[in-house]
N, C-alpha and C positions, 0 to 999 in steps of 0.2 A: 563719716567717710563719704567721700565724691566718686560715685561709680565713671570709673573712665568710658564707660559706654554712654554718657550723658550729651554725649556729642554725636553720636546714631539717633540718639532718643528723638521720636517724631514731634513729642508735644513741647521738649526744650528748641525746635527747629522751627517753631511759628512761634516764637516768642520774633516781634517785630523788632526791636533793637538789640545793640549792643548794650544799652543801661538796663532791658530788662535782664538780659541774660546776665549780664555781674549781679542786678539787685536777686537774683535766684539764685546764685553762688554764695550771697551774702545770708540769705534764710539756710543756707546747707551748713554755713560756716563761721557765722555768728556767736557773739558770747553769748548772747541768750539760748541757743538750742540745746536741746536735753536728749537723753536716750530715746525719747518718744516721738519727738519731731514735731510737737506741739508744744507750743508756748505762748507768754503773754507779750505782746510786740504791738506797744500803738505806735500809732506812725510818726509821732514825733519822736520815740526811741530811735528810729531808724532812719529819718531825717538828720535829726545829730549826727550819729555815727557815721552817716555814708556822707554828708556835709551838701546835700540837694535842697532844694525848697520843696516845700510839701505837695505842689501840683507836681512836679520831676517825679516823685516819690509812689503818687496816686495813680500816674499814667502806668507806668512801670510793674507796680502790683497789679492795677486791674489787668494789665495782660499777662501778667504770670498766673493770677485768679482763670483767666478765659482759658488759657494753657491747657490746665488743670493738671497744674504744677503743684499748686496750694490752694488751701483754701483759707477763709476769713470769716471769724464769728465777731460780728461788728457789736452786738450784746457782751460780750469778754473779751473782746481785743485779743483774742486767743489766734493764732497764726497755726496752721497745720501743712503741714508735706506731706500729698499726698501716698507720695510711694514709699515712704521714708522705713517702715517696718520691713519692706519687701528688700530695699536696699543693703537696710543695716539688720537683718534678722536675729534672733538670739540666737546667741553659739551653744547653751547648755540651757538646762531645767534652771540653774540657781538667775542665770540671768534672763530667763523666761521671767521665774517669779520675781524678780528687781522690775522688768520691764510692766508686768503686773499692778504690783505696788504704783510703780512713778505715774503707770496710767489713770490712777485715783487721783490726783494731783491738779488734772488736768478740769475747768471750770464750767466750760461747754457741756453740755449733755449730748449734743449731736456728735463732736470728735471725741469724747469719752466713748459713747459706745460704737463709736467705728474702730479706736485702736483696740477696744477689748475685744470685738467681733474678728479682727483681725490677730489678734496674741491670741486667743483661742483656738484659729482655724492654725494657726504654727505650732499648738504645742503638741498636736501629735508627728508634726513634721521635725522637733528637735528631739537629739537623739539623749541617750540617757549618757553617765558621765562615762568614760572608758574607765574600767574597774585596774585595769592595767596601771603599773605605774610608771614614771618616766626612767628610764634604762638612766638617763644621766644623772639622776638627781642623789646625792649621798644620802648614805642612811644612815 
């Protein structure tokens, strides 16, 4: 999901061009992105897809990198967003523990335990299920 307040956002607003700010649309909105907001993305995946030459590609990310929009584990070609948990937060416990799960997945040690450091400090902020059930749903 793309928070419509990404256009107030201070560190989306020194992003220097227009190509950084679409290749930042493109890490939000890509087939590669996962529940977690990390993934594996060398830069010739994202070359292909966005149809740039690879320096186009490198200027672009390293100013989305300086942003601190995303970051880049150049040892796993692992791509992370930085606020990506804070944006897209889990709605329940079951998709806490899925968000859990996918975060083992993940190849980096350094973004493995930022999202776990981070799903941990939300799971006493997610609420438990509503025990109620839905008034429309037939029984």
């Amino acid at each position: 999901m793309v928070a419509r307040s990404i256009w107030r956002s201070d560190k989306f607003k020194t992003l220097s061009t227009d190509r950084a700010q679409l290749l930042f649309f493109y890490y939000l909105t890509c087939e590669h992105q996962n529940a977690v907001g990390c993934f594996r993305l060398p830069d010739a995946y994202a070359v292909f897809d966005l149809g740039w030459t690879l320096a186009e590609y490198q200027v672009a990310k390293a100013d989305c990198i300086t942003a601190g929009l995303i970051d880049f584990d150049d040892d796993t070609q692992e791509l992370l967003v930085t606020r990506w948990i804070d944006v897209n937060p889990p709605l329940n416990q079951k998709h806490l523990q899925g968000l859990l799960k996918a975060h083992l997945s993940v190849e980096s040690d350094t973004f493995r335990e930022r999202l776990e450091h981070t799903l941990l400090e939300m799971a006493g902020k997610v609420q438990p299920p509503d025990e109620r059930r839905n008034p429309y749903a037939t029984r």
